[in-house]
Structures are given as C-alpha cells and as structure tokens.
PLY file of the C-alpha trace (Angstrom):
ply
format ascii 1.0
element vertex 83
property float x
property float y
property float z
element edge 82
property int vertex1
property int vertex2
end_header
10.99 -59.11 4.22
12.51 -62.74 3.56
15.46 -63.58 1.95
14.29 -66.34 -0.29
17.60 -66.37 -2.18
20.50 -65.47 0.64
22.76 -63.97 -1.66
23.83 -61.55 1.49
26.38 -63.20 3.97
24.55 -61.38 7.16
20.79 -62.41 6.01
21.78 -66.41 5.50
19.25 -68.68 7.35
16.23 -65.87 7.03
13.81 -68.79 6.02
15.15 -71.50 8.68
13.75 -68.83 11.43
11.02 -67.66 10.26
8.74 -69.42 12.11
11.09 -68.77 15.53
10.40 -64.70 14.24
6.57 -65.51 13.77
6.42 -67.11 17.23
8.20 -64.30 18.73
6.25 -61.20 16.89
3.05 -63.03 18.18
3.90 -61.76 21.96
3.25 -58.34 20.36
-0.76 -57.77 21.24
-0.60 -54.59 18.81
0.89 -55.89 16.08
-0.89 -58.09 13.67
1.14 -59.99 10.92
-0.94 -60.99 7.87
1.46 -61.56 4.99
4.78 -62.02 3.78
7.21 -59.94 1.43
10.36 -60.87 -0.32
12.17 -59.21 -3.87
12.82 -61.58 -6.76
16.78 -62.27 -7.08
18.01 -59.98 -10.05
18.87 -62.12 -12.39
16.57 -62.22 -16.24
16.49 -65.89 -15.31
12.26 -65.89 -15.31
12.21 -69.27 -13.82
15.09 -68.46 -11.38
12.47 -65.57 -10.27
9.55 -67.78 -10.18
11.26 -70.01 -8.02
11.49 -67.04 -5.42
7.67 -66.49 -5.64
6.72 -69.81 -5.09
8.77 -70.38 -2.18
7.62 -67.20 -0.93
4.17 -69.11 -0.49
5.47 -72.18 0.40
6.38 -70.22 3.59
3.16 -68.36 4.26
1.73 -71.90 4.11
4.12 -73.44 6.82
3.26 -70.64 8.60
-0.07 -71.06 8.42
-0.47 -74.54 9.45
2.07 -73.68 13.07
-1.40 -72.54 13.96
0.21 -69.19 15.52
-2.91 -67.16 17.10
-3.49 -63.84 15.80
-1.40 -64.05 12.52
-2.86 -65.04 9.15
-1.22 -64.49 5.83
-3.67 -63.34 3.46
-1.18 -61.05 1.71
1.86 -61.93 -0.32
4.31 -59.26 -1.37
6.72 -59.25 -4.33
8.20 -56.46 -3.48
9.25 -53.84 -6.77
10.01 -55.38 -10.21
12.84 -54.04 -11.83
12.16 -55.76 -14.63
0 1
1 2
2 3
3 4
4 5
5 6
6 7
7 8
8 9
9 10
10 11
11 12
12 13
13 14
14 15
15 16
16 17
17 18
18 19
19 20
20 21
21 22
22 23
23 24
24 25
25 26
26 27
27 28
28 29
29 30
30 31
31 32
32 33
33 34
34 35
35 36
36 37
37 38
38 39
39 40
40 41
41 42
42 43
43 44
44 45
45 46
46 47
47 48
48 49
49 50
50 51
51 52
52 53
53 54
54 55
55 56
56 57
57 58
58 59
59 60
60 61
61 62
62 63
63 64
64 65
65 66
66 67
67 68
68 69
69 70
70 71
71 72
72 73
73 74
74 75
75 76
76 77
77 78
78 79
79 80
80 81
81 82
C-alpha cells in the first residue's frame, strides 16, 4: 500500500521510493506486481480525496514507463471507503 498523504511520521517518503521498492521486488522470480493500492486520507474534503486517487495513478504511470521487467500495473486499488 502507498502512503499518498504521509500523515504517519514512520511511513514519510513512501512515494519518493517507490520505484527503489519496485526495482527491488523485481529480483523476486515468484512474485508478480501488477497494481498499486493506497486509502483516501479521512477527511469529507471530496477533492482532498480525489487528489489521493489521482496521484495514486500518477505513480502506476512512473512506474510504468521505468520499464521494470515482469511488473505491469493494470490494477489500481482504493482501498475501503468509509465514506
């Protein structure tokens, strides 16, 4: 899951190495990464929430065009809406 948001002191930086994590799950030969899931920040701020989502896919895409073999990222995940 990505932290789109960082509101938690210990999960600051999530999207800056995402694409180090990418390269590194890639050495896995059994695992097979093909999407990307994050939870909208609770707030009833439906822009604020949008925001999340669209950066979301704004990371699938850079990882997408790194090229890594073996990963794709056909599936987005918004994790549970509380709303």
């Amino acid at each position: 899951m990505i932290d789109i948001v960082d509101e938690a002191p210990d999960h600051t930086g999530a999207r800056e190495g995402l694409l180090d994590l990418v390269e590194r799950l890639t050495a896995y030969s059994n695992l097979h990464l093909q999407g990307l899931m994050t939870i909208a920040e609770h707030t009833e701020d439906e822009a604020s929430r949008r925001r999340c989502f669209a950066t979301l896919r704004e990371l699938a895409e850079q990882v997408v065009a790194a090229g890594f073999e073996g990963v794709e990222m056909k599936h987005l995940s918004f994790g549970e809406d509380h709303w």
